[in-house]
N, C-alpha and C positions, 0 to 999 in steps of 0.2 A: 666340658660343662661350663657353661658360661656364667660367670657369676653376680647376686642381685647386691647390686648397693642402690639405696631409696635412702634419700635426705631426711629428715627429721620434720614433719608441722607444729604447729601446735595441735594436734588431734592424733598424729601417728611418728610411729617412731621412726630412728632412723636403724636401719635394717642391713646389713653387711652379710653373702650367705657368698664366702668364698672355698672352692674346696682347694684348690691350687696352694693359696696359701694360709688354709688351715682357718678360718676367722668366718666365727659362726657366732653375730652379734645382732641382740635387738636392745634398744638403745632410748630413752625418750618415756614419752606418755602416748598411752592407748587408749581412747574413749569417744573413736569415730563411733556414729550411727550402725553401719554395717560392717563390723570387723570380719565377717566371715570371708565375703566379698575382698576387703582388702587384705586377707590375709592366703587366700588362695593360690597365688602365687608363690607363694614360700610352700605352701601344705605339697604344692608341685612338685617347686625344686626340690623339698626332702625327698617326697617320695620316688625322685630320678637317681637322687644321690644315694641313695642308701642300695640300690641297683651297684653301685661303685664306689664305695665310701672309704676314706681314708681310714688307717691303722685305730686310731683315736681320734675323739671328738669334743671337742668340748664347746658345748654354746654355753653364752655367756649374756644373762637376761639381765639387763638393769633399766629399771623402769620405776617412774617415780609416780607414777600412777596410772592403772590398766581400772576397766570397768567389769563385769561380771560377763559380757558377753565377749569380752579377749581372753579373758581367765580360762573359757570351755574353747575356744580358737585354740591359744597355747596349747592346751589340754591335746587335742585333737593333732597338733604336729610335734606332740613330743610324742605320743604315741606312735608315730610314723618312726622317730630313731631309735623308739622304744625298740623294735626289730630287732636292732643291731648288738645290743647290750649283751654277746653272746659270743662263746667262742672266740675270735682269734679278734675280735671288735671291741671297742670300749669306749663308751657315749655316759660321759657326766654332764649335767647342766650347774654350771655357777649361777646363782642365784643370788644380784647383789640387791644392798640396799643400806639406807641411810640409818647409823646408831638411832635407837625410839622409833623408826616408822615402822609402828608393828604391824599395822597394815599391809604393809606390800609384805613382809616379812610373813604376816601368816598366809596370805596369799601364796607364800610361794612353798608353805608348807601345805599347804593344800593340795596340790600339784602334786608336791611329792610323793604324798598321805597315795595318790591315785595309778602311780607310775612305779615301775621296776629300773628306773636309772637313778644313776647315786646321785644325791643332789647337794653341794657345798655351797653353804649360805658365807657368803663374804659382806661384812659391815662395812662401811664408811663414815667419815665423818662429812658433815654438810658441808 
C-alpha cells in the first residue's frame, strides 16, 4: 500500500497516511473551497487500508484551524476506521490542540460526541 504524504498550503494540511510505518497524520489548517474533493483521497486510502490494517492505529489530528465543511469531511473518514474499532483492532484518534483554543477543541469534541473510537485530546502550548 502505497503511502500519501501531501505538503502543507496555506488552505490544506499536510497529510502523512503511512501504514508501513504506522504514521496516520493531518497536520495544518483546513478551509479550502471544496474539502470534499480534496479529501477523497484519504476517504480511499482508509477505506483500502482498513481491508488490511495494522494491529493499532492511531491518527493524530492537529489543526489550527478546519472550517465546517472539513469538520463533516473528517466526520466521514473516521467513520471509515470507525470499522475497525473492534475485535483484535484498535483505532484511537489524538485530537491535539493549542491551551485556550476552545474552538478546535470543541470541534474535536464534536467529532467525538458522533463516532465510537476513543478520542484523547492532547493540549499544547503556543
Amino acid at each position: 500500500m502505497e503511502p500519501i504524504n501531501l505538503r502543507e498550503t496555506e488552505i490544506s494540511p499536510a497529510i502523512t497516511l503511512d501504514k508501513e510505518n504506522n504514521i496516520f497524520l493531518l497536520q495544518g489548517k483546513s478551509f479550502m473551497e471544496n474539502p470534499k474533493a480534496f479529501y477523497a483521497p484519504v476517504k480511499e486510502w482508509i477505506a483500502d487500508y482498513i481491508s488490511y490494517p495494522n494491529k493499532k492505529t492511531v491518527f493524530d489530528i492537529s489543526l489550527d484551524y478546519l472550517n465546517s465543511a472539513t469538520l463533516k469531511s473528517l466526520l466521514r473518514i473516521l467513520q471509515y476506521l470507525q470499522k475497525l474499532n473492534h475485535g483484535s483492532y484498535e483505532v484511537v484518534v489524538r485530537w491535539h490542540y493549542i491551551v485556550g483554543d476552545d474552538d478546535i477543541y470543541e470541534q474535536g469534541e464534536a467529532l467525538a460526541a458522533n463516532l465510537e473510537i476513543p478520542f484523547k485530546f492532547v493540549s499544547h502550548n503556543n
